[in-house]
MMTF fields as JSON, N, C-alpha, C and O atoms, coordinates in Angstrom:
{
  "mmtfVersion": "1.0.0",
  "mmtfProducer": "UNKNOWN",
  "numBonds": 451,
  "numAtoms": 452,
  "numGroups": 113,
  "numChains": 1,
  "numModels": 1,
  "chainsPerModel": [1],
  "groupsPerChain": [113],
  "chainIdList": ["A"],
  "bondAtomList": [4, 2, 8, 6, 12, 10, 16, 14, 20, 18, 24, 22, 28, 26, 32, 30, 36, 34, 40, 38, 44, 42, 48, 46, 52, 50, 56, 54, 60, 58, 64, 62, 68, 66, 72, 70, 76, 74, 80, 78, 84, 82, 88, 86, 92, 90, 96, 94, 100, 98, 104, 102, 108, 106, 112, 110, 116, 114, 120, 118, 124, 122, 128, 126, 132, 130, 136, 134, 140, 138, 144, 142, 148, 146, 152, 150, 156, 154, 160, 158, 164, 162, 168, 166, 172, 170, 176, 174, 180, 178, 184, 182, 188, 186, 192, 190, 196, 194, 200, 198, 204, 202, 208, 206, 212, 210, 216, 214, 220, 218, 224, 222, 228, 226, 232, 230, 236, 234, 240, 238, 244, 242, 248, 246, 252, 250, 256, 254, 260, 258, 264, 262, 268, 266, 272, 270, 276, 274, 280, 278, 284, 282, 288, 286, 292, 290, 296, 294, 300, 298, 304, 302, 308, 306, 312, 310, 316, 314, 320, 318, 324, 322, 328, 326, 332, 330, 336, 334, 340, 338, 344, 342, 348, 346, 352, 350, 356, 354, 360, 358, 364, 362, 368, 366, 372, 370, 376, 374, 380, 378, 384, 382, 388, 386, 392, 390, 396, 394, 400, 398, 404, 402, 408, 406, 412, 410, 416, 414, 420, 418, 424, 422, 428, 426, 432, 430, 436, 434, 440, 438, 444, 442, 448, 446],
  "bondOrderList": [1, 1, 1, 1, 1, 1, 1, 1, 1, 1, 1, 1, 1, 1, 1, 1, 1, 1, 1, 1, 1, 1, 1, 1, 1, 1, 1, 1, 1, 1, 1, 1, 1, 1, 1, 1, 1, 1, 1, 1, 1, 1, 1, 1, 1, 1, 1, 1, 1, 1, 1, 1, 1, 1, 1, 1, 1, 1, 1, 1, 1, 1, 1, 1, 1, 1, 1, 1, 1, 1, 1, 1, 1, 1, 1, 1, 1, 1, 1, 1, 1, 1, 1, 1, 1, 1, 1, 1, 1, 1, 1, 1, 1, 1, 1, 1, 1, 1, 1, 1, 1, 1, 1, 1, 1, 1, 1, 1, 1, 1, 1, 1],
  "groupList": [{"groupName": "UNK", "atomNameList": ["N", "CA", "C", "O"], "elementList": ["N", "C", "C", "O"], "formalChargeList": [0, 0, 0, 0], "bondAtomList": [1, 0, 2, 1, 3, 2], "bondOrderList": [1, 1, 2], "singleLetterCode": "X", "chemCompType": "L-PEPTIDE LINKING"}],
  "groupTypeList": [0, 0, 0, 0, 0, 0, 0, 0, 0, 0, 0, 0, 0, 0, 0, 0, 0, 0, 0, 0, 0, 0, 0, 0, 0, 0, 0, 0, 0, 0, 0, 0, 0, 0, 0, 0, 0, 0, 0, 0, 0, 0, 0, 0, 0, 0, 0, 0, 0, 0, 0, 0, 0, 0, 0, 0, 0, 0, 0, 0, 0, 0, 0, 0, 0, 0, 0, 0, 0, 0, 0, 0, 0, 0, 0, 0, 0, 0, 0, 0, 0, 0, 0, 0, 0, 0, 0, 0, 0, 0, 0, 0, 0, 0, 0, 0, 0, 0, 0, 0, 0, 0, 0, 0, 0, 0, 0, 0, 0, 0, 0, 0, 0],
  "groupIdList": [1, 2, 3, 4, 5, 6, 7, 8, 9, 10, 11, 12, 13, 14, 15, 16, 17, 18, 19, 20, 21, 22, 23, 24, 25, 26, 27, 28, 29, 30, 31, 32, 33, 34, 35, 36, 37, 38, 39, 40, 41, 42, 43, 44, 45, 46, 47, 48, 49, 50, 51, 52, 53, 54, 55, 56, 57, 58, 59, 60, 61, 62, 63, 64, 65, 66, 67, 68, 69, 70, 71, 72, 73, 74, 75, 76, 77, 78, 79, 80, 81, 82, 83, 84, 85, 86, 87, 88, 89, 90, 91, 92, 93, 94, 95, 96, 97, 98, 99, 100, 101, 102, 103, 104, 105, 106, 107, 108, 109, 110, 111, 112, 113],
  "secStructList": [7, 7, 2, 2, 2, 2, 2, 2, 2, 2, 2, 2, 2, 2, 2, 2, 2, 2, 2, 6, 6, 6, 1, 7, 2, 2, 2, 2, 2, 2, 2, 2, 2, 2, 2, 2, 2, 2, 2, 6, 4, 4, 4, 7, 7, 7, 7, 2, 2, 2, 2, 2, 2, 2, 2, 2, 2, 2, 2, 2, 2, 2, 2, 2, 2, 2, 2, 2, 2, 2, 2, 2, 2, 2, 2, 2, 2, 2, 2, 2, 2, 2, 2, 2, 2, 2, 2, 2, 2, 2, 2, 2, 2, 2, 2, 2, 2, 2, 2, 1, 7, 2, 2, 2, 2, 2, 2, 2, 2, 2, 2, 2, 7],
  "xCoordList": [0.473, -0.624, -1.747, -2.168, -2.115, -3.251, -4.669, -4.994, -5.305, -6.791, -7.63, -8.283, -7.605, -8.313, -7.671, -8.444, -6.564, -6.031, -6.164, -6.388, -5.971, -6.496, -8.152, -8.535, -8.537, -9.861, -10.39, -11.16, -9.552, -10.071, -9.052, -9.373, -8.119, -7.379, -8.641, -9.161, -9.194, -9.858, -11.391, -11.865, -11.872, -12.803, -11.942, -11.913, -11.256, -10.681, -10.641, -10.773, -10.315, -10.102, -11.045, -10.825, -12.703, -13.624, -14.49, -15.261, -14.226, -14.767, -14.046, -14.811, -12.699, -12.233, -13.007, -13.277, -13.156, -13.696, -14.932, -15.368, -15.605, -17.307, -17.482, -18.553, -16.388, -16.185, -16.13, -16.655, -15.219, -15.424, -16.793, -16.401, -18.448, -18.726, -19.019, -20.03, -18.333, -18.802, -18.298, -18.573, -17.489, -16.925, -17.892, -19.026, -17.68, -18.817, -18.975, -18.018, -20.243, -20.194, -19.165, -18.632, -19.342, -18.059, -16.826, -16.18, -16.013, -14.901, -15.329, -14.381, -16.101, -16.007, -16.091, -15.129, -17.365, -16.949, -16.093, -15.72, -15.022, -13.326, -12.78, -12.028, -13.118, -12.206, -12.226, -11.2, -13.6, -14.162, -13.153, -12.609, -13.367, -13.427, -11.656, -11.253, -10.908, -9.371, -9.483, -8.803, -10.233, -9.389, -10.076, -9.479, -10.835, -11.497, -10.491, -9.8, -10.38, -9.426, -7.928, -7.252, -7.312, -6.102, -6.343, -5.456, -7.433, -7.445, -7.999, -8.108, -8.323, -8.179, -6.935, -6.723, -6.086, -4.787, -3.972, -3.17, -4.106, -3.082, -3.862, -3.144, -4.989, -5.531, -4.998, -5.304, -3.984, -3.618, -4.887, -4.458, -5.739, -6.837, -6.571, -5.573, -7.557, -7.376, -8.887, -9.849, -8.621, -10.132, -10.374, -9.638, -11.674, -12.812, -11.819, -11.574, -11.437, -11.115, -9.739, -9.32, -8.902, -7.751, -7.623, -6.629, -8.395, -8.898, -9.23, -8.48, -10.276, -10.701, -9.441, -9.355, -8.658, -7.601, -6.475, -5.596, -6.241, -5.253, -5.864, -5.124, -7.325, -7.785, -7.024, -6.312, -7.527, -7.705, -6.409, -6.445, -5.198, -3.994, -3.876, -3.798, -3.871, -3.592, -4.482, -4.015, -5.556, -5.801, -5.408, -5.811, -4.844, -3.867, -3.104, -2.708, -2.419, -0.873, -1.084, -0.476, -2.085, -2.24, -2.529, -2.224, -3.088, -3.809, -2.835, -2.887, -1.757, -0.237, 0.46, 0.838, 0.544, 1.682, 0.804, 1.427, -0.343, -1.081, -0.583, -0.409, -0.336, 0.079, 1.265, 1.61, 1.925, 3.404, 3.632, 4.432, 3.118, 3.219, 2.914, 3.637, 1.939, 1.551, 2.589, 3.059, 2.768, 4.027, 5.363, 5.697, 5.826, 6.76, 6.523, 7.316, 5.392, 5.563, 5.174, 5.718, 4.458, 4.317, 6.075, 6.439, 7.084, 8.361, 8.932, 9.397, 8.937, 9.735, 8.95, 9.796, 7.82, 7.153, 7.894, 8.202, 8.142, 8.437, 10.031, 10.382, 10.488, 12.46, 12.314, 12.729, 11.873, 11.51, 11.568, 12.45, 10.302, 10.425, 11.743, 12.463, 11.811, 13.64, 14.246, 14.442, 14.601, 16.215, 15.41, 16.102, 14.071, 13.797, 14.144, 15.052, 13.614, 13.995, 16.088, 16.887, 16.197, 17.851, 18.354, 18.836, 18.21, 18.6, 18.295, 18.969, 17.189, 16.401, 17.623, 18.34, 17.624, 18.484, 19.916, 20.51, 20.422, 21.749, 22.401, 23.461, 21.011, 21.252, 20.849, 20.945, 20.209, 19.828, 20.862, 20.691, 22.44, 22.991, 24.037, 24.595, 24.079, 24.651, 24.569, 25.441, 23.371, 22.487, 22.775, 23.288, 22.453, 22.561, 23.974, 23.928, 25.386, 26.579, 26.274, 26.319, 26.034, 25.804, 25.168, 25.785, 24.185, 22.973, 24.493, 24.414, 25.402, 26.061, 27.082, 27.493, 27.348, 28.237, 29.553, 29.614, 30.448, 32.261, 32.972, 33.924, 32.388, 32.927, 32.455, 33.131, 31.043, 30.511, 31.457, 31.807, 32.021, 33.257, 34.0, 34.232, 34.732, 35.754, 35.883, 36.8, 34.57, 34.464, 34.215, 34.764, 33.452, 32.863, 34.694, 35.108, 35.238, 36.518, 37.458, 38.296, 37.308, 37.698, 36.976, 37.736, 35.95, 35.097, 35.816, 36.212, 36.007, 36.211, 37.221, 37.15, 38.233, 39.483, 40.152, 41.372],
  "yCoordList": [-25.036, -25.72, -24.711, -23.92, -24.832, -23.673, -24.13, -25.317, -23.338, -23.374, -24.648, -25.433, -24.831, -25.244, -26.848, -27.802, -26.99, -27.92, -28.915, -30.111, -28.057, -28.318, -29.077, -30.182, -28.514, -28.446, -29.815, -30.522, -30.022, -31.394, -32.349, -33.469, -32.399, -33.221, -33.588, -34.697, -32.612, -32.964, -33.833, -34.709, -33.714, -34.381, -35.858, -36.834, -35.64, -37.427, -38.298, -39.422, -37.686, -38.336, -38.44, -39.086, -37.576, -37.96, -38.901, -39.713, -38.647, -40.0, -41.072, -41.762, -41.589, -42.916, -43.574, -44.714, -42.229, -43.008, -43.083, -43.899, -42.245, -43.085, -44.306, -44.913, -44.724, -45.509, -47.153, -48.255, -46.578, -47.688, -47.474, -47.303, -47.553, -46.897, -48.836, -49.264, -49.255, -51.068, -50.894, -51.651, -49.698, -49.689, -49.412, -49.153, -49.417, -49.22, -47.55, -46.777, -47.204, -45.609, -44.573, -43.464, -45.908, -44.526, -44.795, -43.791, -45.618, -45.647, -44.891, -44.231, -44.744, -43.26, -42.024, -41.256, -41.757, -40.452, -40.349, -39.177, -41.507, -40.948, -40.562, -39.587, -41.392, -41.042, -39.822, -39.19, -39.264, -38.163, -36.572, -35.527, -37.227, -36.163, -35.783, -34.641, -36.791, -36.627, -36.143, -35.117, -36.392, -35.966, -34.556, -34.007, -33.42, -32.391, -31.798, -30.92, -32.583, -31.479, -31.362, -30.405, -32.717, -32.591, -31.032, -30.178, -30.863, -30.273, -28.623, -27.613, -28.618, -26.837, -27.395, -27.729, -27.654, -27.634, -27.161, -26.26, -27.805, -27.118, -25.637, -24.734, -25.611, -24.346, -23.088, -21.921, -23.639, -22.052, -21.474, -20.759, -21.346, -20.819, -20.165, -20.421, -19.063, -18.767, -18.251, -17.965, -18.272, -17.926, -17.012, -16.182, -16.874, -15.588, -14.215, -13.056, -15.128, -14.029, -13.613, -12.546, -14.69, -14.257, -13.635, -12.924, -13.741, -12.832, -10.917, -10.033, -10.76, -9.856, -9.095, -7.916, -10.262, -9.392, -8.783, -8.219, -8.684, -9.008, -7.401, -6.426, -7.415, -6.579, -4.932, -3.971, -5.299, -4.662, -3.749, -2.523, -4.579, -4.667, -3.519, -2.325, -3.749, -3.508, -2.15, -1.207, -1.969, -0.22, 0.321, 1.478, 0.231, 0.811, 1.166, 2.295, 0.279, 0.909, 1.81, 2.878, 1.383, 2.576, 4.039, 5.082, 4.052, 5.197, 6.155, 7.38, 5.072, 5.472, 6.374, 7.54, 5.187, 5.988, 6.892, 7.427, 7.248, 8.312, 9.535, 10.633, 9.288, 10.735, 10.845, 11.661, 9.92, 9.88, 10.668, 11.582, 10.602, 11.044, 12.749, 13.633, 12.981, 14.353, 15.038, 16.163, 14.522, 14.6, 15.219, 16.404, 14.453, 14.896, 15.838, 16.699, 15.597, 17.088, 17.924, 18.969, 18.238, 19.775, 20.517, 21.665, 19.071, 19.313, 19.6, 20.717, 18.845, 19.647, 21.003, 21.844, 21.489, 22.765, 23.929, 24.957, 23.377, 23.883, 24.326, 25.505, 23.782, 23.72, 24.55, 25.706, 24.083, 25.112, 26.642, 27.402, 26.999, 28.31, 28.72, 29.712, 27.791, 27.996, 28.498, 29.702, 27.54, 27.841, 29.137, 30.147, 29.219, 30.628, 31.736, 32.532, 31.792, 32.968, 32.959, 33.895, 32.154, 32.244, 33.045, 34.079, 32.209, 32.878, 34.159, 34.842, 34.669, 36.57, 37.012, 38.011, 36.213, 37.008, 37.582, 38.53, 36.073, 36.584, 37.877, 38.502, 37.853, 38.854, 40.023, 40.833, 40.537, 41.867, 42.748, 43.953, 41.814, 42.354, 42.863, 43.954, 41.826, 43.165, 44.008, 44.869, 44.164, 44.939, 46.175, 47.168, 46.173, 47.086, 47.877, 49.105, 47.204, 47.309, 48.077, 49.305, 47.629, 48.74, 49.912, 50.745, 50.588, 51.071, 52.4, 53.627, 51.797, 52.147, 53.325, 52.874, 54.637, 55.4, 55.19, 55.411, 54.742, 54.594, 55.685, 55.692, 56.922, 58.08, 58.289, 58.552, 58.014, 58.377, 57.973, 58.599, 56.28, 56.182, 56.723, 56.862, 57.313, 58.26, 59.505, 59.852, 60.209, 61.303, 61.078, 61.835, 60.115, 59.482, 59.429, 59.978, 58.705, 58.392, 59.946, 60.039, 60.819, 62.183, 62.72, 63.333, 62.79, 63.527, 62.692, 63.458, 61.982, 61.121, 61.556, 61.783, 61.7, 62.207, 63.106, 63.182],
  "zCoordList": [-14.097, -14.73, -14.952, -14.108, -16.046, -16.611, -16.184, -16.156, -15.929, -14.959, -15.828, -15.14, -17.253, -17.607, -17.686, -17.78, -17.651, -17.083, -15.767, -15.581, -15.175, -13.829, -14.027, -13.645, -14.412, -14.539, -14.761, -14.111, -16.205, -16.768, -16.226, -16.625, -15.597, -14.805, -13.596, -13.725, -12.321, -11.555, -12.405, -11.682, -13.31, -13.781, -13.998, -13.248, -15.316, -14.736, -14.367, -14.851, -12.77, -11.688, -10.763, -9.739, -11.071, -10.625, -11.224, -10.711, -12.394, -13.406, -12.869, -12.195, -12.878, -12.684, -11.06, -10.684, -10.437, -9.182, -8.857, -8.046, -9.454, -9.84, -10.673, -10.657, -11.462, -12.459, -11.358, -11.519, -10.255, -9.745, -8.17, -7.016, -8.588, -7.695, -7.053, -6.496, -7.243, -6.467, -4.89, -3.959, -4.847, -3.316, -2.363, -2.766, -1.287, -0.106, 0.026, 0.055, 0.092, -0.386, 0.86, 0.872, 1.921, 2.595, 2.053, 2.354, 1.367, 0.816, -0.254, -0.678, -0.728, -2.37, -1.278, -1.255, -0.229, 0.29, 0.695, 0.74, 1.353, 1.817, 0.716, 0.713, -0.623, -2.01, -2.357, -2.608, -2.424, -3.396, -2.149, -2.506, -0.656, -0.474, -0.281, -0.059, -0.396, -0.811, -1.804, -1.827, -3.127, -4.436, -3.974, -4.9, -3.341, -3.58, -3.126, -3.643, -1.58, -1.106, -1.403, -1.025, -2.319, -2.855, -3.896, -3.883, -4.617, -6.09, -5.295, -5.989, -3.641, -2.795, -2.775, -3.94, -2.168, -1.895, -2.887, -2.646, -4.304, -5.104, -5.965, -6.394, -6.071, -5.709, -4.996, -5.239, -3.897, -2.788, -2.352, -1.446, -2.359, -1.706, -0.665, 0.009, -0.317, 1.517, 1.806, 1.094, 3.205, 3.715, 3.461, 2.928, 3.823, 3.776, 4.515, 4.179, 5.712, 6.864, 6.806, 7.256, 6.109, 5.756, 4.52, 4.374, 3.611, 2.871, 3.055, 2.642, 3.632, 4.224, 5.596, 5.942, 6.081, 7.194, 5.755, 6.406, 4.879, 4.046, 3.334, 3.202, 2.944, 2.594, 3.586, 3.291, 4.453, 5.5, 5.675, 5.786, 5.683, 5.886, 4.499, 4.785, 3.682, 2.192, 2.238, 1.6, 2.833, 2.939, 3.878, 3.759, 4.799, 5.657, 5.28, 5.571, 4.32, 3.744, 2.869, 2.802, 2.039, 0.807, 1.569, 0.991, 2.796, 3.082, 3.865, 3.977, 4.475, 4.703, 3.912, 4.029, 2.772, 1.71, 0.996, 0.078, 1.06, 0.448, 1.305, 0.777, 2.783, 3.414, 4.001, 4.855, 3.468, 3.235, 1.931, 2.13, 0.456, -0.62, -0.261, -0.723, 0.473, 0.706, 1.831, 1.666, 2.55, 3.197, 2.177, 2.174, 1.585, 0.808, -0.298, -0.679, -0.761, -1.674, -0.662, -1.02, 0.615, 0.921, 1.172, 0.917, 1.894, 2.136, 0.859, 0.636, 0.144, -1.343, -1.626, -1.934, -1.644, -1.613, -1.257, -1.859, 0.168, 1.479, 0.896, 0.943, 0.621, 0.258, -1.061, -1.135, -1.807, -2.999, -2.764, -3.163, -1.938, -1.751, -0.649, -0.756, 0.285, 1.023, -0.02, -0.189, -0.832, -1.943, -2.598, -2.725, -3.016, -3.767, -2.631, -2.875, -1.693, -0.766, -0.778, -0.759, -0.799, -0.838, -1.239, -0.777, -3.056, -4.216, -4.422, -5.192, -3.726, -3.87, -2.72, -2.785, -1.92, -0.619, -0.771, -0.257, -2.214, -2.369, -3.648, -3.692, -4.684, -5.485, -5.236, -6.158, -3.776, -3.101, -2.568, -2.384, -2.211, -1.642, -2.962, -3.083, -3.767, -4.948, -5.229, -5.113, -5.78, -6.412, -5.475, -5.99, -4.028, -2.851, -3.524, -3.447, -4.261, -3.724, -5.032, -4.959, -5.962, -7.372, -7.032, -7.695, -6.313, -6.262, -5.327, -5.396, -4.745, -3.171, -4.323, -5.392, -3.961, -4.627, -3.574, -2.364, -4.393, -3.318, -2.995, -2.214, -3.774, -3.661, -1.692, -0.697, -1.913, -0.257, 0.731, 1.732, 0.128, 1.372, 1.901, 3.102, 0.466, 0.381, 1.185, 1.928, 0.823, 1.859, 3.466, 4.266, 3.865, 4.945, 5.792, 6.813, 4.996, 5.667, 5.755, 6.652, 5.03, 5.347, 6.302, 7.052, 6.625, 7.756, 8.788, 9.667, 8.937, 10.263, 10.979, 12.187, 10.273, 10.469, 11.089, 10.936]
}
């Protein structure tokens, strides 16, 4: 039901019962104050305080997953430069094997002898 609905539904039904105001005025204040609180009820409403605990609740978490979020990127950071140091670690030892003359073996293994 759309707000403005609501709206003119609760008038209505406060009109029909001023309409009959011949009742004894505490039978309209029992009336009036059923139809108010029927029309908070389908409202959902909540308190001030359940309001405000809810708040409360709701920046905690954000302020959580804010250093949860920082959390994980310093770790992906962190792994990043891991796998970069890797990858440098594993093309050094080639490079070493190019740089290496095989002839030196060769002789190395004659001296030994």
């Amino acid at each position: 039901m759309s707000r403005n609905d609501f709206i003119s539904r609760f008038a209505q039904q406060l009109g029909e019962r001023l309409q009959d105001a011949s009742h004894a005025p505490e039978e309209l204040q029992k009336s009036m104050q059923h139809l108010v609180r029927g029309a908070v009820d389908r409202l959902e409403l909540v308190s001030r305080e359940d309001f405000d605990i809810l708040m409360e609740v709701l920046q905690r978490t954000r302020r959580r997953v804010e250093a949860l979020e920082r959390q994980v990127t310093a770790l992906e950071a962190s792994l990043a430069e891991r796998d970069a140091g890797a990858s440098v670690s594993k093309t050094l030892p080639g490079a070493m094997q190019e740089d290496h003359d095989p002839a030196e073996d060769a002789g190395a293994g004659e001296a030994s002898r």
